[in-house]
N, C-alpha and C positions, 0 to 999 in steps of 0.2 A: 034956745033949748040947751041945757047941759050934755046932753046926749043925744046921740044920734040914733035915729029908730032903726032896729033892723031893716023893716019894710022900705021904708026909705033911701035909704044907704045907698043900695046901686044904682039907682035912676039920678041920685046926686054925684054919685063919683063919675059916674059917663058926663055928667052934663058940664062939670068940673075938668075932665082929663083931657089932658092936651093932648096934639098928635102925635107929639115926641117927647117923651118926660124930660125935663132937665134938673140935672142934679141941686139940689136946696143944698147949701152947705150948711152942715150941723144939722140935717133932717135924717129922718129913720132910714137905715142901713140896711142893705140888703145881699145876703152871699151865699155860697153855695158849700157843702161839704160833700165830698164822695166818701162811700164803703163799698167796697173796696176801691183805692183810686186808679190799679191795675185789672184789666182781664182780658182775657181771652176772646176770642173772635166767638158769637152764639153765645159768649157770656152775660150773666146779667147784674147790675150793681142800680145802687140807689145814691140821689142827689136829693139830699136836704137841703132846704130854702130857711136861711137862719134870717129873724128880724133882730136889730138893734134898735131900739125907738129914739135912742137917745135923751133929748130931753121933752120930748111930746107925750101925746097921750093918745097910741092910734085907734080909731075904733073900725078901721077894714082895710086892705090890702086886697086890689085885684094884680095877681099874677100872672104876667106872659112868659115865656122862657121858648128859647132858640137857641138850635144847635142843627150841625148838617145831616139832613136826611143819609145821606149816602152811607152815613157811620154809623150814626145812633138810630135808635126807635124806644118811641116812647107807649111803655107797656100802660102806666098807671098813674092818676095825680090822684091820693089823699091829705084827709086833713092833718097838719101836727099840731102837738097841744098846747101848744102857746096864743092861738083864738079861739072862739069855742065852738066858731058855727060856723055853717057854709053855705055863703047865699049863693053861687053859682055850681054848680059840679062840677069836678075835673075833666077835660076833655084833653085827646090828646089828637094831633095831624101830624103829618109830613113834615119835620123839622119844629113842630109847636107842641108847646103842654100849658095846658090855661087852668085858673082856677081862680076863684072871689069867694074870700075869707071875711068873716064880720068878727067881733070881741062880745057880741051881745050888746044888754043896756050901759057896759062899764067900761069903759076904754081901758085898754093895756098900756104899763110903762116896764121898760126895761128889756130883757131879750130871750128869745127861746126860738124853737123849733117851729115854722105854720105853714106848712107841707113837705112831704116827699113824692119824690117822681122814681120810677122804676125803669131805668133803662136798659135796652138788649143791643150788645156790642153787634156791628154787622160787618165791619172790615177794619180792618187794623190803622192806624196813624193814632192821633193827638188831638182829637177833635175837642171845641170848646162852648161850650153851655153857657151862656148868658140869659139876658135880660134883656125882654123886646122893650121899646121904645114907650109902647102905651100902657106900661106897669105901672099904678098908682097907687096912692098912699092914702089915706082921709084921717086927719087928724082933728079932734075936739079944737075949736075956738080958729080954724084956719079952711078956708073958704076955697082953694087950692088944692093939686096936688104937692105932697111936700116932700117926695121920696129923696132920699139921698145919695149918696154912693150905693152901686148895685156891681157886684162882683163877682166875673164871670170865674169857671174853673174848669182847668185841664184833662182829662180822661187819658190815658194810656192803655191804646188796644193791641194786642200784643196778635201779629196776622199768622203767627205759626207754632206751631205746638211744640214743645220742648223735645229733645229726639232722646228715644228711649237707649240707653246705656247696656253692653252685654257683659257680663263678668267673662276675664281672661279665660281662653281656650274651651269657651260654651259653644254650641250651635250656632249660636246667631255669629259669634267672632271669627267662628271658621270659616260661615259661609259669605264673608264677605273676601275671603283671598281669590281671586279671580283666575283664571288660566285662556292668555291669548290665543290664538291660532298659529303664533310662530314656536310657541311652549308645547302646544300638542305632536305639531310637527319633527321638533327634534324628539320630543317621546317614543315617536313611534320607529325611528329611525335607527334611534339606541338600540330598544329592543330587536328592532331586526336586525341588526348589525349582530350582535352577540346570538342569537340563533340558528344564523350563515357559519358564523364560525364555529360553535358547538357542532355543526353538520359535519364540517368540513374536517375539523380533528377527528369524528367516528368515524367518518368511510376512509379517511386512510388509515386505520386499526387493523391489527393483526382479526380481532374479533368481528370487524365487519365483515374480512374479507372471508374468514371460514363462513360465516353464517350467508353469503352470496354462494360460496361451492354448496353447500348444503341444502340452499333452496334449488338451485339446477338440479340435484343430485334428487333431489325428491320428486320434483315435476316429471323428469323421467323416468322414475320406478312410476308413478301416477299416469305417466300418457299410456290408453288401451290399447292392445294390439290388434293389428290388425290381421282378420282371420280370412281375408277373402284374397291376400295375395298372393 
């Protein structure tokens, strides 16, 4: 047959796929592109899965992809438009995202986009996204898996949030000058020191000392007399 039946397809690529692909040199290529290739922790970006067919004629790719649970999670595997159909649906696990792509009655030549996955940052490092072992290729006239080079790609998760900046002499810039308990201390010490002696200049004043005759002088016009003596 010139072509490969949709129907058919996948029960022939399992029956064909090895347990571990090994690379065909000069067979269809496979790589990953991030958008964005930076983000934030709880952030989410996307990994296109690029085909090069090189000089074949593919008519399915089923897809595996690995990377570390502990960093990544994978939200979503859709089709891109470079196949046209999807004999298996995207599934995604613990470190896995899968998916089996068919071309129709017409095999593809050449390179385009034939899925993206949706990833959600979970802790910060450099985690890296490849291509599990039993990812295959089925190309017209080759009774094999014929995948080529499969190229994994880097993520940078960034584990902390950029620190927000205070314009000179705002609120937030004032309230980071701190005061220790040895700063309070001489505070309070100044101040009383200079209050001791404010005292101590008035009461030896000419004015403190009238205003001490004046208060005696008044309590005794103020004490009652006594009438019964």
């Amino acid at each position: 047959m010139k072509h490969i039946l949709p129907g058919l397809l996948l029960p022939l690529m399992l029956v064909l796929q090895p347990t571990a692909a090994l690379a065909l040199a000069g067979g269809p290529a496979l790589s990953l592109q991030l958008s964005p290739s930076t983000v934030g922790v709880n952030g989410q970006f996307t990994a296109t899965v690029q085909l090069n067919t090189n000089s074949y004629q593919v008519s399915a790719v089923e897809l595996h992809l690995t990377f570390p649970a502990a960093q990544l999670q994978a939200l979503s595997v859709t089709k891109g438009s470079f196949l046209s159909s999807v004999l298996t649906a995207g599934t995604v696990g613990s470190g896995t995202a899968s998916i089996t792509l068919g071309s129709g009655t017409t095999p593809v030549s050449g390179s385009g986009p034939i899925a993206i996955i949706t990833f959600k940052a979970l802790a910060g490092g450099s985690p890296s996204i490849g291509f599990a072992g039993t990812t295959a290729i089925a190309a017209t006239g080759n009774t094999a898996n014929v995948v080529g080079t499969m190229t994994p790609v880097t993520v940078t998760i960034s584990g902390t949030q950029s620190p927000t900046s205070s314009p000179v002499g705002s609120v937030g810039q004032a309230s980071r000058v701190s005061t220790g308990p040895m700063e309070s201390t001489l505070v309070a010490l100044l101040v009383g020191t200079i209050i001791t002696l404010l005292y101590v200049g008035y009461a030896g004043s000419d004015s403190f000392r009238r205003r001490e005759v004046e208060d005696i002088a008044k309590q005794e016009r103020d004490r009652p007399t006594d009438l019964n003596r």
